[in-house]
N, C-alpha and C positions, 0 to 999 in steps of 0.2 A: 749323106754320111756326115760324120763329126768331122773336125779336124786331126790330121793323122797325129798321133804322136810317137816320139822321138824318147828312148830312155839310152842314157848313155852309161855305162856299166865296163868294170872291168875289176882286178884287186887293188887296195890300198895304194895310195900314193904315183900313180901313173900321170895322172896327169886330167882329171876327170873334170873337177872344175874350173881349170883352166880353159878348157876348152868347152865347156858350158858359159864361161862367162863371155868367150868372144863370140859366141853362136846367140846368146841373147843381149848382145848390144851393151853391158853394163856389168859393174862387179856386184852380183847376189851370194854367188856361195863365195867362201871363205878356202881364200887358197895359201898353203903353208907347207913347209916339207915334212911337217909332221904326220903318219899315215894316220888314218881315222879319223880326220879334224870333219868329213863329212858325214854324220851320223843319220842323216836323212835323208828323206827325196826332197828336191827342192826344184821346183818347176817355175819354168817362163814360158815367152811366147818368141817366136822366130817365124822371122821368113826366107825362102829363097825361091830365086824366080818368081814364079807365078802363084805357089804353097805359099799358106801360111803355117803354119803347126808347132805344136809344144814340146817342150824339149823338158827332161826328167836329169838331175844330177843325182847320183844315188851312193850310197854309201857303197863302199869298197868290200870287194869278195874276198875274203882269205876260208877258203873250202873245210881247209883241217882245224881250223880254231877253233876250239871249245869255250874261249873269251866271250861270255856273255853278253858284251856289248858288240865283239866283231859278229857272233853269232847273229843279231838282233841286225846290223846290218847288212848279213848276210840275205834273211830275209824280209828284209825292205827290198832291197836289190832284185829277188825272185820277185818280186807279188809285181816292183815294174814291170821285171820282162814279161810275167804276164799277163799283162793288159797293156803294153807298147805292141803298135803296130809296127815300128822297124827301130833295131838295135842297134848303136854303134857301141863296137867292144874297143875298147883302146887297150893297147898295151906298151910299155918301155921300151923303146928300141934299144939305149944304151945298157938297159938289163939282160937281154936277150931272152928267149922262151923260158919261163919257171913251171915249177909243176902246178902253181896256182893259174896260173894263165891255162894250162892242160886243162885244170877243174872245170873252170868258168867255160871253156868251151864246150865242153861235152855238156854243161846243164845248156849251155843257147843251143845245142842242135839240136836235143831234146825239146826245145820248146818248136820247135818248126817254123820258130820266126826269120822274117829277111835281115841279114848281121851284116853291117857295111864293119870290116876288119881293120883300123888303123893303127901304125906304129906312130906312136910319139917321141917328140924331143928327138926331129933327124932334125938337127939345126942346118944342115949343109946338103946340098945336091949331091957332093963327092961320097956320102954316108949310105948311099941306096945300100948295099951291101948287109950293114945290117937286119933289111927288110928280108931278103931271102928265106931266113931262119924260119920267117913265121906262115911260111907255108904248111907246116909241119902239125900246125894245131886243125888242119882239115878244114877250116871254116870259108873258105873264101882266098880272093887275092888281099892281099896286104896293101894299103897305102900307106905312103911316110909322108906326114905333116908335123910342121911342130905350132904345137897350141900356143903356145907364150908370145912367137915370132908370127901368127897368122897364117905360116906354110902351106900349102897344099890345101885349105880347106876349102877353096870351090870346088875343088876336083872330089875331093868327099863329100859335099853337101850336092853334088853334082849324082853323085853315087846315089844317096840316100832318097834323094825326091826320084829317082829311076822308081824302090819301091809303092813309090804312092798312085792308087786309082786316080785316073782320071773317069773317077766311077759315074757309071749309067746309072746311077740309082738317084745321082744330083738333077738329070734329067726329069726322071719321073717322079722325085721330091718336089719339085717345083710346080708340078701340079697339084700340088695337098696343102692345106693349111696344118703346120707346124706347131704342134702343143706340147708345150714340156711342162710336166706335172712335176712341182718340186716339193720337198717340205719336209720335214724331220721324219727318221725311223718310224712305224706302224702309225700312222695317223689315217691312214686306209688309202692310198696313191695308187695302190694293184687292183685293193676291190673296187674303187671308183671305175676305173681303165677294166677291168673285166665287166664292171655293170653293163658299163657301155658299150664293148663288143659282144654281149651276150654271148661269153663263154669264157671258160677259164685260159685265157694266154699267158697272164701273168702269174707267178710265181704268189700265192696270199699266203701268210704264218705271220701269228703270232709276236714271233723272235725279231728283233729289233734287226734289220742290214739283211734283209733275203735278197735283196738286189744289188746286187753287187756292181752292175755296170747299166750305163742306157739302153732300154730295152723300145726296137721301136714295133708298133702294131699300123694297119693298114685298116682306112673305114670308110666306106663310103653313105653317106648320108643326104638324108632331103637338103641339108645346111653344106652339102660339096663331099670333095675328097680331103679325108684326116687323117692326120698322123701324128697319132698317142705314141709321145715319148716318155717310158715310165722311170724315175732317173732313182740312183741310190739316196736313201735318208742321209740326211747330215745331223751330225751332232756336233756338241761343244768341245774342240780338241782335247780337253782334258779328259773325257769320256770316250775317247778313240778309244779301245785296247786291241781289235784289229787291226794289222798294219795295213789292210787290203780297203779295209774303211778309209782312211786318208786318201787312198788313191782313187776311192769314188768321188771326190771332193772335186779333181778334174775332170772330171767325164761330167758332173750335174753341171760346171761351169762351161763346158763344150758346149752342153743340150742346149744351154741358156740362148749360146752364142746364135745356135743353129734354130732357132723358134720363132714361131712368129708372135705367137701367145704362151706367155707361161702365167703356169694357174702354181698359185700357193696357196697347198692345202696344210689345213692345222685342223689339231684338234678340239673339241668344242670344251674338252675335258681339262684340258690343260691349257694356259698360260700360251701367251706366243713369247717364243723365246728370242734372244742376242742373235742366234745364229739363221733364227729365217728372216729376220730384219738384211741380216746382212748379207745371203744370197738373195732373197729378192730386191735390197739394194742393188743389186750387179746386175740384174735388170732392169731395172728401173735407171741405172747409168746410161742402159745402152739405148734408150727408149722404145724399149718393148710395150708390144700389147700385154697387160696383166688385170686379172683377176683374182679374188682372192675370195676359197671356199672353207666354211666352219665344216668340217663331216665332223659323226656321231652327235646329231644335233637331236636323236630319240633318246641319249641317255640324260639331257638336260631338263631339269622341272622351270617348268615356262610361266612365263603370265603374260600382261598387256607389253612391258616396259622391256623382254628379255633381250628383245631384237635388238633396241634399241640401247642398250646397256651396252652389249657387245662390242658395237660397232662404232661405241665411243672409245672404248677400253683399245681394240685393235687400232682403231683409227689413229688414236697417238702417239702408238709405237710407229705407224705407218703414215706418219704425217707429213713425211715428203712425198709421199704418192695419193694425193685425195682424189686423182680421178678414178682410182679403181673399183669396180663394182665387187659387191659382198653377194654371198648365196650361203645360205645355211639350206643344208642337207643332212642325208643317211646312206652310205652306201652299202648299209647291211639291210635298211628295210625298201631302201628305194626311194625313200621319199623325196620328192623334187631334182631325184637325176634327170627328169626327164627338161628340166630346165637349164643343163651346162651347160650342151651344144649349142642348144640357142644362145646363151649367155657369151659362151665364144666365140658364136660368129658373130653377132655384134661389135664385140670388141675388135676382133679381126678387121670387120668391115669400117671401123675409124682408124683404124691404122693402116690403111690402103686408100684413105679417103682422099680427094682431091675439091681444091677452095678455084675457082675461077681468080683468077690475077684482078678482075674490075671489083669485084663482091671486095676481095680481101682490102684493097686501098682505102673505100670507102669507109668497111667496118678499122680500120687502122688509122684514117682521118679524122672520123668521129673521136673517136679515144684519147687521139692527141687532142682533140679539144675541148673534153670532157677533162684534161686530166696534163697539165703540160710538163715535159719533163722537168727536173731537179738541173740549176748549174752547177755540174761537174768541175771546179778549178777555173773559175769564171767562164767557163763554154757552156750553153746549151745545147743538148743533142738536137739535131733535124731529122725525122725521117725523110725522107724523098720518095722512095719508093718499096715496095714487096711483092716479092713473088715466091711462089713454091716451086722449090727444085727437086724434089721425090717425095714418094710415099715409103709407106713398110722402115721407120714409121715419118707422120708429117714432118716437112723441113722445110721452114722457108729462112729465104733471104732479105733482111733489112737494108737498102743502102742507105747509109745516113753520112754526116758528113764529119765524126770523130766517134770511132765503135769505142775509145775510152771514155767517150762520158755515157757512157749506159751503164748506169748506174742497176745492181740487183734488183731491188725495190720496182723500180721500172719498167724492168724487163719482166718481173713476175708479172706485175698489171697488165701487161701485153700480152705476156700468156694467156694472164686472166680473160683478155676481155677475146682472145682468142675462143677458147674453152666458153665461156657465155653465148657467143654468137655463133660457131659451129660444134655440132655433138663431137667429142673426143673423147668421152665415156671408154674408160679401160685401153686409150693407151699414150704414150709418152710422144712428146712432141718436142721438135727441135729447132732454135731458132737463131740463125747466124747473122752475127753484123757485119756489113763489109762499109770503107770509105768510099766515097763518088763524089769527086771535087765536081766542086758549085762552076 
């Protein structure tokens, strides 16, 4: 499963991002007494306990406004709840029950989601009393926290991770290798992933945003057990006009999270754009296994040089990830689907790969002496020694004896000359320095 998320919802002025901003650690939304100062959702990351998951701040419900703008926040507000797995409704304590708060509950029962119910702004323990009231809207027990003071919110966040699975399905996840197919509206994401299961699961049209959420399918193959994640297209925010579009934006960034390979497909027709630069950036952050496939590669007129054109053209938009491998395809006529899976388990199989601790020292001694570091502020770096601390994806540890003089430049050659001496074709690798006095 994804990371659960969290949309926090209630009308104008309650208290919504105050209490977004001390649940994700930092001030992002914009907190004021002015009501609709939040006209968006605006997401982070949180954890508690043992959960990590995203939390949604979303524009304020007022039910009866015909205000164009309260309307439009209106729904933002729906389209989070629904695609949030658990709701927190906050309301005013010191305002007591209004008929806006009435509104806002009857749409969350409606949605059949779990609604942790908190009263805001009880600055004082001797104040319970105003919580009573809000029994009356039928949703649940009430808690009184106050957001601004920190109040009461382990006991709500305490509430809220109650709804999250500790789903069996993480269990049987972990047997499958994890592919999240990403890339802008119709560039064929659904008929790639239908080609391959040989049948229609996925949703195919035309129309740009059919897939509204991560869609997962189940395969088992000569190359293992897979798991086609089919994720919503992204566009250019200014080209959002669904608001339910924006919120696909988290769920492709979940999939990212939760993959072991993400393949970015584009189309052979069009241009690669700012915006798949910059989700499969956030892969390539986390060092994922990645591939990246041309489909509608039958409607291109070809010669000797076309391959090769391309994948200069891509290649420089994508020039922080050169080890990832290209495939030009068709997933309308088939041509060369039958080369993904292999192509992804490959990839797969280097980003699980493991280097022996004696192999690595020696190819990391050679180097140094092929190549000596740069002095750093009259220091030169030493390594002393390396070892790999996990796979999924590689991660080794440097001990040297000052991690500030590793200088960039450096550290790439050591990539590099990682990358030269074992295969890491399609996927990112990760390399820490720590001190080891001499």
């Amino acid at each position: 499963m994804g990371k659960p998320i969290v949309a926090i919802v209630g009308r104008p002025n309650v208290g919504k991002s105050t209490l977004f901003n001390k649940l994700a650690g930092k001030r992002i939304s914009i907190v004021e007494d002015t009501p609709g100062v939040t006209r968006d959702r605006v997401y982070a990351e949180a954890e508690w306990l043992k959960y990590n998951f995203t939390i949604i701040d979303t524009g304020g419900i007022e039910p009866e406004s015909t205000d164009v703008i309260i309307s439009q926040m209106r729904r933002q507000a729906q389209v989070a709840v629904e695609t949030a797995d658990t709701i927190i409704f906050i309301v005013d304590g010191k305002e007591g029950v209004t008929a806006a708060d009435r509104e806002v509950a009857q749409m969350l029962r409606k949605s059949k989601k779990p609604v942790v119910l908190v009263v805001n702004k009880i600055d004082n323990i001797n104040q319970n009393d105003y919580v009573y009231e809000f029994y009356n809207l039928g949703i649940g027990e009430p808690m009184a926290i106050s957001a601004s003071q920190a109040l009461g919110l382990g006991d709500m966040l305490d509430k809220v991770v109650e709804n999250f699975k500790d789903d069996e399905d993480d269990d049987i996840d972990s047997e499958y290798i994890k592919i999240a197919f990403i890339g802008k509206p119709n560039v064929g994401k659904s008929s790639l992933i239908n080609k391959l299961l040989g049948e229609e699961r996925v949703i195919v049209s035309d129309i740009p945003g059919t897939t509204r959420d991560a869609i997962d399918s189940y395969l088992e193959t000569d190359y293992g057990k897979l798991l086609l994640i089919d994720t919503a297209g992204l566009r250019k925010k200014s080209k959002v006009k669904e608001e339910i579009e924006r919120y696909s934006v988290i769920r492709t960034y979940t999939a990212i999270e939760r993959a072991d390979v993400c393949v970015l497909i584009l189309d052979a027709v069009h241009s690669i754009s700012e915006q798949d630069e910059k989700i499969i950036g956030y892969a390539h952050e986390l060092s994922k296994s990645i591939m990246v496939i041309i489909n509608k590669w039958d409607l291109i007129d070809k010669d000797t040089k076309t391959v090769n054109k391309y994948k200069t053209e891509i290649g420089t938009s994508l020039s922080f990830m050169p080890y990832a491998p290209y495939l030009f395809i068709s997933a309308k006529t088939g041509q060369r689907v039958n080369k993904v899976l292999q192509l992804i388990k490959e990839c797969y199989d280097n980003y699980c790969k493991k280097i022996k601790t004696g192999v690595l020292n020696d190819i990391i001694s050679k180097a140094v002496m092929m190549k000596e570091p740069p002095v750093i502020l009259g220091k030169r770096l030493k390594i002393y020694y390396v070892t790999q601390i996990g796979n999924k994806p590689p991660t080794f540890v440097f001990f040297v004896n000052d991690p500030s003089c590793v200088h960039f430049s450096y550290r790439r050659y050591i990539e590099n000359q990682l990358r030269d001496n074992f295969d890491f074709t399609g996927t990112g690798i990760k390399l820490e320095f720590r001190e080891r006095k001499e």
